[in-house]
C-alpha positions as CSV (number, residue, x, y, z in Angstrom):
1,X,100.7,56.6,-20.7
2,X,101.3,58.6,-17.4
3,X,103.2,56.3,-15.4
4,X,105.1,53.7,-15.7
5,X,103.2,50.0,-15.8
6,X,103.3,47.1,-13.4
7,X,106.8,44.7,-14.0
8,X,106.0,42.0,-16.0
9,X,109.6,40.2,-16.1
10,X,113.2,40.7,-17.2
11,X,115.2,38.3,-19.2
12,X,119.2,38.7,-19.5
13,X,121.8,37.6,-21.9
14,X,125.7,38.1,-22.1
15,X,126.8,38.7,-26.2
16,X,130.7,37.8,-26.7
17,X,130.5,41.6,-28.7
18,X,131.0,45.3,-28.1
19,X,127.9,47.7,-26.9
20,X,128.0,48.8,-30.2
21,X,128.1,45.0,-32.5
22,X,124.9,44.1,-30.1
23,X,123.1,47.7,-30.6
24,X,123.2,47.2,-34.3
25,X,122.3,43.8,-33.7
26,X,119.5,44.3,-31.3
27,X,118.0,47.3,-33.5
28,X,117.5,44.7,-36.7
29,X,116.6,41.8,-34.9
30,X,113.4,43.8,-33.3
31,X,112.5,45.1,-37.5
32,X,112.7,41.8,-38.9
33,X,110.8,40.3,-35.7
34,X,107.9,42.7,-36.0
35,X,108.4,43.8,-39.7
36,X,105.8,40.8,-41.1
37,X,102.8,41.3,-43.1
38,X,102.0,38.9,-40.3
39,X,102.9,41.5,-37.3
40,X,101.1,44.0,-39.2
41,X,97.7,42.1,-39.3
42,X,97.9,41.2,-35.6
43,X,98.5,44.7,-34.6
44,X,95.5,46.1,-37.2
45,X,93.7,43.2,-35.2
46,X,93.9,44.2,-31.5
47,X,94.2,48.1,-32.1
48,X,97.9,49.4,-31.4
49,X,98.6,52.5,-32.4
50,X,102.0,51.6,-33.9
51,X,100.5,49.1,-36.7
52,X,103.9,49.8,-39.5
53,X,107.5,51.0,-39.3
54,X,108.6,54.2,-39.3
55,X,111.6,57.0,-38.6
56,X,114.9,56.2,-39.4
57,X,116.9,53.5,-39.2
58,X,118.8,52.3,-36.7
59,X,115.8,52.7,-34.2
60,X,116.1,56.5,-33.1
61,X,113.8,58.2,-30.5
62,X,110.5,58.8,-32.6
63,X,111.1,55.6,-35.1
64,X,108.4,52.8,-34.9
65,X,108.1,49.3,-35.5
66,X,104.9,47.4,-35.4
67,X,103.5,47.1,-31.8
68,X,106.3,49.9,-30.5
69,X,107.5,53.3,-31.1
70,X,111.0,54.4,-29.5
71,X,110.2,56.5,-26.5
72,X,114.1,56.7,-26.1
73,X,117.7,55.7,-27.1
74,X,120.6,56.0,-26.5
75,X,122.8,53.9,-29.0
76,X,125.0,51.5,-27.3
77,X,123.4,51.9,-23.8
78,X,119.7,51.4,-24.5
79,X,116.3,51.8,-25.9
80,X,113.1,51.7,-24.5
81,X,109.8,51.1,-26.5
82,X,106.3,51.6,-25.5
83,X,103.1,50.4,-27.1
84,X,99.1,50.3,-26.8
85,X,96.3,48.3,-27.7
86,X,92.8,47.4,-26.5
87,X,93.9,45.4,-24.2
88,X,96.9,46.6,-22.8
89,X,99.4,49.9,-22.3
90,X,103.2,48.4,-22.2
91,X,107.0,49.2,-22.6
92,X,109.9,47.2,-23.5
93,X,112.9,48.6,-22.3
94,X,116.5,47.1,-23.8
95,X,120.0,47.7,-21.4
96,X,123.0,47.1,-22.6
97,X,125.6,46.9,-19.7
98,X,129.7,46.3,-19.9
99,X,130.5,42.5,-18.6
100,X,134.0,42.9,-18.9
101,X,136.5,41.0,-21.4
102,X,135.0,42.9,-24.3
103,X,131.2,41.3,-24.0
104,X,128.0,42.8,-23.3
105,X,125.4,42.4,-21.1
106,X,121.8,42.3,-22.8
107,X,118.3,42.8,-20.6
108,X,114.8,43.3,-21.5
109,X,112.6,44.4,-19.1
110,X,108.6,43.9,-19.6
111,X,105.9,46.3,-17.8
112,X,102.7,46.1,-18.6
113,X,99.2,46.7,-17.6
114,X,96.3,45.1,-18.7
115,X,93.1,47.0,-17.8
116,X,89.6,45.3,-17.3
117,X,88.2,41.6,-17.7
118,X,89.5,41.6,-21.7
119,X,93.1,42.8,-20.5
120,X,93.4,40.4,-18.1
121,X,92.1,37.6,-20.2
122,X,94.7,39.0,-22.9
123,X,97.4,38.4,-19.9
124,X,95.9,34.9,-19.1
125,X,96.8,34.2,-23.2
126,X,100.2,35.7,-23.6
127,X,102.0,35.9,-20.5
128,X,100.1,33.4,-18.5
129,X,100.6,31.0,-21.5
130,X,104.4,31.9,-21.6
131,X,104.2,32.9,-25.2
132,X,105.7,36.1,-24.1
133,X,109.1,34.7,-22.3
134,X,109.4,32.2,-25.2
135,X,109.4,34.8,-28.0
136,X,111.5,37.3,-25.6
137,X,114.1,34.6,-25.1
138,X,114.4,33.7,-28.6
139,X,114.5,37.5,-29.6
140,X,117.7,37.7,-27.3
141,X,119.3,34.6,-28.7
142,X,118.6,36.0,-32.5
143,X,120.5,39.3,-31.3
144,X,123.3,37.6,-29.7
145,X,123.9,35.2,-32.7
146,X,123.5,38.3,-34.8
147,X,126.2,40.4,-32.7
148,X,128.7,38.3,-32.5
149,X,128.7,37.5,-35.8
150,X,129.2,41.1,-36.4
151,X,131.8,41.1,-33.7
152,X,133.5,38.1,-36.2
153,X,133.2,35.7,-32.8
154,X,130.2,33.5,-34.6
155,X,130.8,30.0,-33.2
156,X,131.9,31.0,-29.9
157,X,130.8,29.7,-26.0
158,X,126.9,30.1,-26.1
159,X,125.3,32.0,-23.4
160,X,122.9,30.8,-21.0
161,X,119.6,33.7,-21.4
162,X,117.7,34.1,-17.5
């Protein structure tokens, strides 16, 4: 990819943890989440280039999961993932922000392009059908769950994800 690709969406959470608690959290959340034999077949299927994980562990610039490999990192301020396939160039990119009174503020930001009549028919199926925010959203919810049950705050005020 040369450029950057059209915003897609960006979804928000706020994690009753530390930068570091959700980091952790985020990092395993996104191997188990595209770590399946399952994962592995679908990316195999559509041609992405990242089709098994790699690199070291937590996510480090150069590591790749299936769909992704980690453009950049920065642990406890973000990463950003990019990804191809037949039918579409993309990036994922992960910010973690201070929201005061010891939490963290999660985004994930979607761009994405989807070139010719297959890519935008492969739009029409996974953002068009909202697949995309539904498995984003729940990906969030895993890794704030996860993070604060690192932080020891499990059971705590649930957040509302955008």
């Amino acid at each position: 990819m040369t450029s950057e690709p059209p915003f897609v969406d960006e979804h928000t959470t706020v994690v009753d943890a530390g930068a570091e608690d959700v980091w952790l959290a985020l990092a395993e959340r996104l191997d188990r989440s595209f770590g399946g034999a399952g994962a592995q077949r679908y990316a195999r299927a559509v041609g992405c280039a990242e089709w098994a994980p790699s690199g070291p562990r937590p996510l480090a610039t150069g590591s790749t999961i299936v769909g992704f490999r980690v453009v950049a990192a920065e642990p406890g301020s973000w990463l950003m993932l990019a990804g191809r396939h037949r039918y579409s160039d993309y990036t994922l990119t992960f910010r973690l922000d201070d929201a005061g009174g010891g939490r963290t503020r999660l985004r994930a930001e979607t761009r994405a392009a989807f070139p010719g009549v297959l890519g935008r028919t492969y739009r029409l199926l996974v953002i068009g059908s909202r697949g995309h925010v539904v498995g984003l959203r729940r990906l969030l919810a895993a890794t704030r769950r996860r993070a604060e049950q690192h932080a020891g705050l499990a059971g705590g005020p649930t957040a509302q994800i955008d």
